[in-house]
C-alpha atoms as one frame of an Amber mdcrd trajectory, in Angstrom:
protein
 140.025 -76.947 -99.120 143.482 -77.382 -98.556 145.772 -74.297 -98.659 149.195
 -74.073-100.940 151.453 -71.301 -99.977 154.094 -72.402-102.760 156.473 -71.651
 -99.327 159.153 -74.150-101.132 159.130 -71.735-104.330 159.184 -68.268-102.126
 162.568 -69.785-100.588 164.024 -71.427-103.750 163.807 -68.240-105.479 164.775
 -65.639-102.366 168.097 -67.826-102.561 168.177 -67.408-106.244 167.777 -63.636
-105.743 164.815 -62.612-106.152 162.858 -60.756-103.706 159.339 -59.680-102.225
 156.694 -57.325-102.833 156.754 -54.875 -99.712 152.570 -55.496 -99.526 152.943
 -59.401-100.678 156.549 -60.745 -99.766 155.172 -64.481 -99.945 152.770 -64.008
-102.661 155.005 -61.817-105.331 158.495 -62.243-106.152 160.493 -59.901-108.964
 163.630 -60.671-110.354 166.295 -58.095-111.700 165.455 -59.638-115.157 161.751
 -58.164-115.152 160.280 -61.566-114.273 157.486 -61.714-112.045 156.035 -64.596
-109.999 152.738 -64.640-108.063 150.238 -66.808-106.225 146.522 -66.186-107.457
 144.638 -67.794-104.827 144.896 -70.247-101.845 144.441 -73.565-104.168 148.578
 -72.600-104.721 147.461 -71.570-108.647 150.656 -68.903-109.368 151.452 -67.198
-112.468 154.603 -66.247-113.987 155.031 -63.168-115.796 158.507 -63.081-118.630
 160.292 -60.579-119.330 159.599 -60.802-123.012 156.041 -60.389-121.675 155.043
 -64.291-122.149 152.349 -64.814-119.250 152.595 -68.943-118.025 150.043 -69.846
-115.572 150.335 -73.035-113.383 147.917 -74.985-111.857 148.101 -75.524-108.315
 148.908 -79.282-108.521 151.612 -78.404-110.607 154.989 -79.363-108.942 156.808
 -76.863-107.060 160.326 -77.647-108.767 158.695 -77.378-112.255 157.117 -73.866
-111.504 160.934 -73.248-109.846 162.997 -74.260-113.021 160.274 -71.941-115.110
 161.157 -68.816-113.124 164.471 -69.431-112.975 164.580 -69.999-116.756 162.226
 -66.662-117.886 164.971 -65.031-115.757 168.200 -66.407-117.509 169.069 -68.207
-114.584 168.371 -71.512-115.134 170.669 -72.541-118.990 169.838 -75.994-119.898
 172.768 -78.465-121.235 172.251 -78.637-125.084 174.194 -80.976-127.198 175.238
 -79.305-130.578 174.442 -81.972-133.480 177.538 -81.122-135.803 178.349 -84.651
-137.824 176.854 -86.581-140.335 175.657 -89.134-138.439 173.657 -86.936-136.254
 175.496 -87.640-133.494 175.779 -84.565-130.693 179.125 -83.666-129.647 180.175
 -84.077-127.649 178.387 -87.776-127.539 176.438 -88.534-124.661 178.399 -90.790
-122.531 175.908 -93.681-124.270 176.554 -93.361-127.581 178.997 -95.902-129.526
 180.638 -92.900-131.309 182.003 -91.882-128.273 184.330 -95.235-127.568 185.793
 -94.502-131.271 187.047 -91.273-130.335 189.203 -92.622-127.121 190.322 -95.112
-128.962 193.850 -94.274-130.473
């Protein structure tokens, strides 16, 4: 049996903020937001509770920066880039720096 503390997510998210249970400080971590994150057992399983009250469960082989960028997401921390598709085409804009569109619009 090998034991997963999830020590890499505890820190991650103490920097982002978030802080301790008094009882638990390693195990249970609350953000402002309403967000909860736990550990369920020594296999490193963890759960994440949303504010919105969606309930995501992880594995424990599930990868500590995925599990991070989840809790930093249900607590509005974490905004992903989105491209806003606005043209014909379909193209995003602005374009990615790989798309052909992109060289038309530099050039004069």
């Amino acid at each position: 049996m090998t034991w997963n503390s999830r020590l890499d997510v505890v820190e991650a998210l103490e920097a982002a903020g978030w802080t301790g249970d008094e009882d638990r400080p390693l195990e249970i971590l609350r953000h402002s937001s309403g967000a909860v994150w736990a550990v369920t057992n020594e296999y490193g399983d963890c759960g994440l509770d949303c504010p919105g009250g969606a309930v995501v469960e992880f594995p424990g082989d599930a990868l500590d920066p995925v599990v991070i960028a989840a809790c930093l997401a249900a607590a509005g921390q974490l905004t992903p880039a989105v491209d806003v598709v606005c043209d014909r085409e379909g193209h995003a804009v602005p374009h990615s720096r790989t798309c052909p569109a992109r060289e038309l619009e530099a050039t004069p």
